[in-house]
VOGU-3710 file (C-alpha; in Angstrom, 3 decimals, decimal comma):
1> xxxxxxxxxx> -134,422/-58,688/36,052  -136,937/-56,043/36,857  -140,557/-56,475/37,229  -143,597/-54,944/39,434  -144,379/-56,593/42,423  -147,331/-59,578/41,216  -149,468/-60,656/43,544  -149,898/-64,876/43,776  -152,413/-67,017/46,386  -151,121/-70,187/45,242
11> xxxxxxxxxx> -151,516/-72,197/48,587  -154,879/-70,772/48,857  -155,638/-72,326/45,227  -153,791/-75,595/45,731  -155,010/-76,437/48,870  -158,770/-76,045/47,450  -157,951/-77,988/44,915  -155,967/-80,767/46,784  -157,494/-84,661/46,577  -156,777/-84,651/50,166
21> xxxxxxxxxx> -159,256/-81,457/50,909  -162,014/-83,578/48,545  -165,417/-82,710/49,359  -164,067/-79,469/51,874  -166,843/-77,317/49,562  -168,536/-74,957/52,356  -166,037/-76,116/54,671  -165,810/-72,994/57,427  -161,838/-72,500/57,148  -162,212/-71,989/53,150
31> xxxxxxxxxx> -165,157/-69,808/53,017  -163,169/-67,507/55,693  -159,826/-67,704/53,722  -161,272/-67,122/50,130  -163,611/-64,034/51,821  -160,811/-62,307/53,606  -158,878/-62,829/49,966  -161,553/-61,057/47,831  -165,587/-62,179/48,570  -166,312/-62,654/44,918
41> xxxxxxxxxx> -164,174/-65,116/44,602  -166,006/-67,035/47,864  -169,415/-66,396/45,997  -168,201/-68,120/42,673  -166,746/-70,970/44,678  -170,062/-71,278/46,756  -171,582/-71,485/43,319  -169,999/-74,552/42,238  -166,904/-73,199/40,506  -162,906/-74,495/40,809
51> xxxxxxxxxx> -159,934/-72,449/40,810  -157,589/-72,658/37,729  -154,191/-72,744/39,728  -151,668/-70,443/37,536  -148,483/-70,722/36,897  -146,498/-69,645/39,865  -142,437/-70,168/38,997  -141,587/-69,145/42,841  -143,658/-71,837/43,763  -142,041/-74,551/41,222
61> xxxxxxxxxx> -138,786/-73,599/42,207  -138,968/-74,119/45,858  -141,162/-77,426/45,070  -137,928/-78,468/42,952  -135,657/-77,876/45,756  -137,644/-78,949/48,582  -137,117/-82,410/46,754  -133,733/-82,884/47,283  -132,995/-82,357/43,338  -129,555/-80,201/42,510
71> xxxxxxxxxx> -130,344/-77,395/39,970  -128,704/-79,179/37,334  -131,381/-82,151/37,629  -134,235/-79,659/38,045  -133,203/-78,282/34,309  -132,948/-81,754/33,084  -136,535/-82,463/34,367  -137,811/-79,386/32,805  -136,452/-80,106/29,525  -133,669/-77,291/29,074
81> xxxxxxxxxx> -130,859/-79,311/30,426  -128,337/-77,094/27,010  -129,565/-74,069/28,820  -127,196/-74,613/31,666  -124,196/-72,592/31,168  -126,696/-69,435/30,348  -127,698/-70,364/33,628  -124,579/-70,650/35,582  -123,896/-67,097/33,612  -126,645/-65,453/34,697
91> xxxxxxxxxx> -126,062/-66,517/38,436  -122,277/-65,260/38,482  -123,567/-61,774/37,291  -126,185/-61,183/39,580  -123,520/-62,703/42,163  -120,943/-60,164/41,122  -123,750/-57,540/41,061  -124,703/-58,063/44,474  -121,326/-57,727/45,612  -121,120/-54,394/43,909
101> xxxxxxxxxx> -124,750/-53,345/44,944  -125,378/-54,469/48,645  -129,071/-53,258/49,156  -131,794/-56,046/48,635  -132,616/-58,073/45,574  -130,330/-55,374/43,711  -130,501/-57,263/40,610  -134,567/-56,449/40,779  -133,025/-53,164/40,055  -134,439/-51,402/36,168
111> xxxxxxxxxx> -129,988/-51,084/36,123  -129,731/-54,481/35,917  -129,491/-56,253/32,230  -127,889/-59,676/32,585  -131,169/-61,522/32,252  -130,733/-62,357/28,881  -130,765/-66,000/27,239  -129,942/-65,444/23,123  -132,541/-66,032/20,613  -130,682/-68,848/19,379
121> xxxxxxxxxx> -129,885/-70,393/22,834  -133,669/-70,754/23,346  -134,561/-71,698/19,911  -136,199/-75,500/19,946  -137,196/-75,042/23,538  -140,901/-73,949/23,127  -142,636/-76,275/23,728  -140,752/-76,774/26,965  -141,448/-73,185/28,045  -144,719/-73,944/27,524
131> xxxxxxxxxx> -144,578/-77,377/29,368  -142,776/-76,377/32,451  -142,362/-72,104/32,253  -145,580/-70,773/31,852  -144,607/-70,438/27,789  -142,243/-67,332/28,916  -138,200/-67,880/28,121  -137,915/-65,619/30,848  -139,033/-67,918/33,499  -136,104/-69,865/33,407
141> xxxxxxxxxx> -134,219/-67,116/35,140  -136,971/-66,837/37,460  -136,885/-70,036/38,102  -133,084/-70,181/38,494  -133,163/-66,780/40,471  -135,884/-68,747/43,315  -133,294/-71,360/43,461  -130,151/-69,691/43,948  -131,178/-66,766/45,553  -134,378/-66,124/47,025
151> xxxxxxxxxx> -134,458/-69,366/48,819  -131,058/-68,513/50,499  -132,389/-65,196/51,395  -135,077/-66,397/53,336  -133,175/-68,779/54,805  -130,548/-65,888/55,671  -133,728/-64,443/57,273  -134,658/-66,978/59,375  -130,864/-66,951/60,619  -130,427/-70,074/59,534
161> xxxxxxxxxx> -126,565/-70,428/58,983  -124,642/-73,186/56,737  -122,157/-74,509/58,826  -123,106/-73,592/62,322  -126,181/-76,626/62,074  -127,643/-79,109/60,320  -130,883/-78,276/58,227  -133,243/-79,201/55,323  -135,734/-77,478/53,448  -139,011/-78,873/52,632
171> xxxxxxxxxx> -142,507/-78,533/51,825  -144,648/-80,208/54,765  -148,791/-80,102/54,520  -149,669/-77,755/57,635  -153,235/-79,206/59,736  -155,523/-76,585/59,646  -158,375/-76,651/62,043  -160,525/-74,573/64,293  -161,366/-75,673/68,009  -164,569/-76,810/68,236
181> xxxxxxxxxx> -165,478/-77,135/64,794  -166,664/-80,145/63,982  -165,351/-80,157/60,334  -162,504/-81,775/59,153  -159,016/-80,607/59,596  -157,378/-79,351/56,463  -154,198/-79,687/54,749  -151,851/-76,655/53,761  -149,052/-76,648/51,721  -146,055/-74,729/53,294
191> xxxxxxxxxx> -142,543/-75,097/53,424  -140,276/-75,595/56,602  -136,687/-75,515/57,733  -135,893/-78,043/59,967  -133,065/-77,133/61,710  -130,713/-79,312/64,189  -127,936/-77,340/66,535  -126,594/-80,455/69,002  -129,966/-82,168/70,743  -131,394/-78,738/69,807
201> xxxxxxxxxx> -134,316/-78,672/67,357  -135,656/-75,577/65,601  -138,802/-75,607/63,413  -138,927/-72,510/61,133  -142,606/-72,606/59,284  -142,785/-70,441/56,260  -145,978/-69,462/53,854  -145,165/-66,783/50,782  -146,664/-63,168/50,463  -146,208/-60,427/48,369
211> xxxxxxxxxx> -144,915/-57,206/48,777  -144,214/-58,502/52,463  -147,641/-57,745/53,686  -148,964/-61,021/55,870  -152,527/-61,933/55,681  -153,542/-62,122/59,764  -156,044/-65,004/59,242  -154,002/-67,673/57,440  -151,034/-66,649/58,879  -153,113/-66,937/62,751
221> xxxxxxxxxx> -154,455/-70,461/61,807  -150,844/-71,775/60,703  -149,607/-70,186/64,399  -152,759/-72,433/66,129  -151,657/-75,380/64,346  -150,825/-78,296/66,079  -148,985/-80,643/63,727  -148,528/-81,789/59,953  -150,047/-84,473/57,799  -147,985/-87,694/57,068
231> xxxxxxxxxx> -148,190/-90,877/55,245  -147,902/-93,073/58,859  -148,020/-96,716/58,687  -150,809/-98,517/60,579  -151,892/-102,116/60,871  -149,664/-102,558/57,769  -151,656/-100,322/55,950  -150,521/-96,039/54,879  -152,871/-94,035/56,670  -152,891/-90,152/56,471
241> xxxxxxxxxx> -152,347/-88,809/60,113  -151,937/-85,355/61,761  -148,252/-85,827/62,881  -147,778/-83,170/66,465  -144,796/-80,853/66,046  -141,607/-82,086/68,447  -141,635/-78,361/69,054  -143,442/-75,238/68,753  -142,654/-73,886/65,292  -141,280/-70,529/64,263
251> xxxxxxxxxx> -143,456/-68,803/61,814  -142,239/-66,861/59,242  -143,335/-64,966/56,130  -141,706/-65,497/52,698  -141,774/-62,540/49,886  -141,879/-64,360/47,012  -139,941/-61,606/45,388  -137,619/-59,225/47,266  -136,514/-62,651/49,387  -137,546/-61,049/52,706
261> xxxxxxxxxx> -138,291/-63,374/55,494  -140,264/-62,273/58,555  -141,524/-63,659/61,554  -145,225/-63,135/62,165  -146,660/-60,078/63,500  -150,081/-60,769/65,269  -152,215/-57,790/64,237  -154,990/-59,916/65,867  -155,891/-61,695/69,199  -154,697/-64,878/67,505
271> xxxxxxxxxx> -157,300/-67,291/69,999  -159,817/-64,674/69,132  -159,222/-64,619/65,409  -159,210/-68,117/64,506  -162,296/-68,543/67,104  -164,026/-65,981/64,623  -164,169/-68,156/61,169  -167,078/-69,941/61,640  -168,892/-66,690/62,324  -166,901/-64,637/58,725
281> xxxxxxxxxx> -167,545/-67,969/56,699  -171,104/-67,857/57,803  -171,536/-64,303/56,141  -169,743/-65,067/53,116  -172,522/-67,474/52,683  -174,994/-64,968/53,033  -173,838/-63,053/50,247  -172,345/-59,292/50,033  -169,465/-60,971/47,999  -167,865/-58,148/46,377
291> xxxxxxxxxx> -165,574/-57,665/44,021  -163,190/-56,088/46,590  -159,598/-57,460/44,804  -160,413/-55,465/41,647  -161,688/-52,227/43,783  -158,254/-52,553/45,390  -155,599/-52,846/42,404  -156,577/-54,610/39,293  -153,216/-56,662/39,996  -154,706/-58,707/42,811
301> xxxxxxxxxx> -156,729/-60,194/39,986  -154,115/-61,130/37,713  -152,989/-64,766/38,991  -156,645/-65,341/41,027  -157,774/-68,816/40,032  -161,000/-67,078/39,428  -160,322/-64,302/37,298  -161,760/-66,165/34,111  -165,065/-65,385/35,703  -164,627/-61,589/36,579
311> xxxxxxxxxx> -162,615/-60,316/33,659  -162,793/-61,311/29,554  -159,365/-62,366/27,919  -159,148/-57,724/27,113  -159,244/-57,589/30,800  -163,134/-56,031/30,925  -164,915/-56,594/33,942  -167,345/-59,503/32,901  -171,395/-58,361/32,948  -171,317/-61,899/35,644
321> xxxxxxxxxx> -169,615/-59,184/38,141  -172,193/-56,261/37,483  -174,760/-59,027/38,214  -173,487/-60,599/41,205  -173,588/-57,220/42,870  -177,028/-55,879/42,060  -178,225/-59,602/43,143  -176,005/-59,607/47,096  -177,384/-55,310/47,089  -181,063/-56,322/46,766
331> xxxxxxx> -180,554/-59,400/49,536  -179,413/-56,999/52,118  -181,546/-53,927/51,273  -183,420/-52,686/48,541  -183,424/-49,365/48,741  -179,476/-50,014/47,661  -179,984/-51,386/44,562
//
């Protein structure tokens, strides 16, 4: 199953959009993150707009498994349970390819051609596709692929080993917060291995990239963070509460596509870095929010939850973007504009 590398921020959009972040508009952490990921996207959430969170099938996959659901349940739940044995096909041949090609992800490989589900195999399942795939057949095998090998990979990574301990995977809601900001801490989705060797406890944190590259500042403010939000029960009442970690955990990065795992590389002063937010958010809100994703590679664009506002459905920059710069040029200096 080949495909270019695809560039998601679904934390980033999920977390803006979470109830439990309500009324977090402005709030210092989310005007730094969305700014560092492209500054016209902080301008048009300034401005009153919400991120459409796409379809991410990485992200449904490990959500699936994270829940304690077998594979076979997950398909059930999507509505494809028939589509199983195409499934458990598909996963012996990229099994048996991997054996024959060792290097990483092979079956990513253009070689590779056992990603195929028959016309007729699929046929009735639309409007599932469009219910639980993103509309695309292929996403199944995505979806399958997450499950039954990416996941492992990282996992492989992290040098976590079946058999030598105990250890679960799940999504946990990280506490984001900045010291001496008097805002209120955040919640981040992420997803953990909690891993138990004897009395010994291991926490391995992980948040997905692409193409391996890990963004400092998120990646600095999940290393600061001092515990995890929980449903804890309180004068016989559920009360959301920042839970502290038992230990220190281990962050890692996740490619969302190759399966790489990676512990964090501090590019930054990490007490420095995070110290800084209040001072970037503070010039995203003065403007100079441009369109810096789409100068990059129009790709970074093509699962923002914003991109409704910078492009029109034949991908043309939107005259909103053309505006938006001649309006932050002639705030900072005329002469620019």
């Amino acid at each position: 199953m080949y495909y270019e590398v695809e560039y998601y921020y679904t934390d980033l959009f999920r977390t803006i959009r979470d109830e439990r972040n309500a009324g977090s508009r402005g709030h210092p952490i989310f005007s730094a993150l969305l700014y560092a990921f492209c500054p016209m996207a902080a301008k048009w959430w300034f401005n009153g707009a919400d991120p459409v969170i796409p379809y991410d099938v990485v992200w449904e996959a490990a959500s699936d498994f994270a829940s304690g659901i077998t594979l076979k349940e997950a398909l059930e739940k999507r509505e494809v349970p028939d589509l199983l044995g195409h499934v458990k096909k598909y996963i012996g041949t990229v099994t048996k390819y991997r054996n024959i090609h060792t290097y990483r992800s092979s079956e990513l490989s253009p070689m590779f051609n056992g990603e195929e589900i028959e016309v007729t195999a699929r046929a009735g399942y639309q409007a599932a596709f469009d219910k639980h795939f993103g509309s695309d057949w292929r996403n199944v095998l995505r979806f399958v692929r997450a499950w039954a090998f990416t996941i492992p990979d990282w996992r492989g990574d992290a040098e976590i080993q079946p058999g030598k301990s105990e250890y679960e995977f799940k999504s946990v809601s990280v506490a984001f917060s900045v010291p001496r900001l008097n805002r209120r801490t955040l919640e981040w989705p992420a997803w953990s291995w909690r891993v138990k060797n004897g009395y010994a406890l291991r926490i391995v944190l992980g948040m997905m990239v692409n193409d391996n590259s890990q963004d400092q500042l998120r990646f600095a403010l999940a290393t600061k963070s001092n515990g995890y939000f929980d449903d804890v029960l309180e004068d016989g009442k559920t009360k959301r509460r920042v839970v502290p970690w038992k230990v220190a955990p281990h962050i890692y990065s996740l490619d969302r596509q190759t399966g790489r795992a990676k512990p964090f590389n501090a590019r930054f002063d990490i007490e420095k870095l995070v110290a800084s937010v209040p001072r970037v958010a503070a010039i995203a809100e003065k403007g100079a929010c441009l369109p810096l994703g789409a100068f990059l590679h129009y790709k970074r664009c093509e699962h923002c939850g914003f991109q409704a506002l910078c492009f029109t459905k034949d991908r043309d920059v939107t005259p909103l973007v053309y505006e938006s710069i001649n309006e932050d040029a002639e705030k900072f200096d005329r002469s620019i504009a």
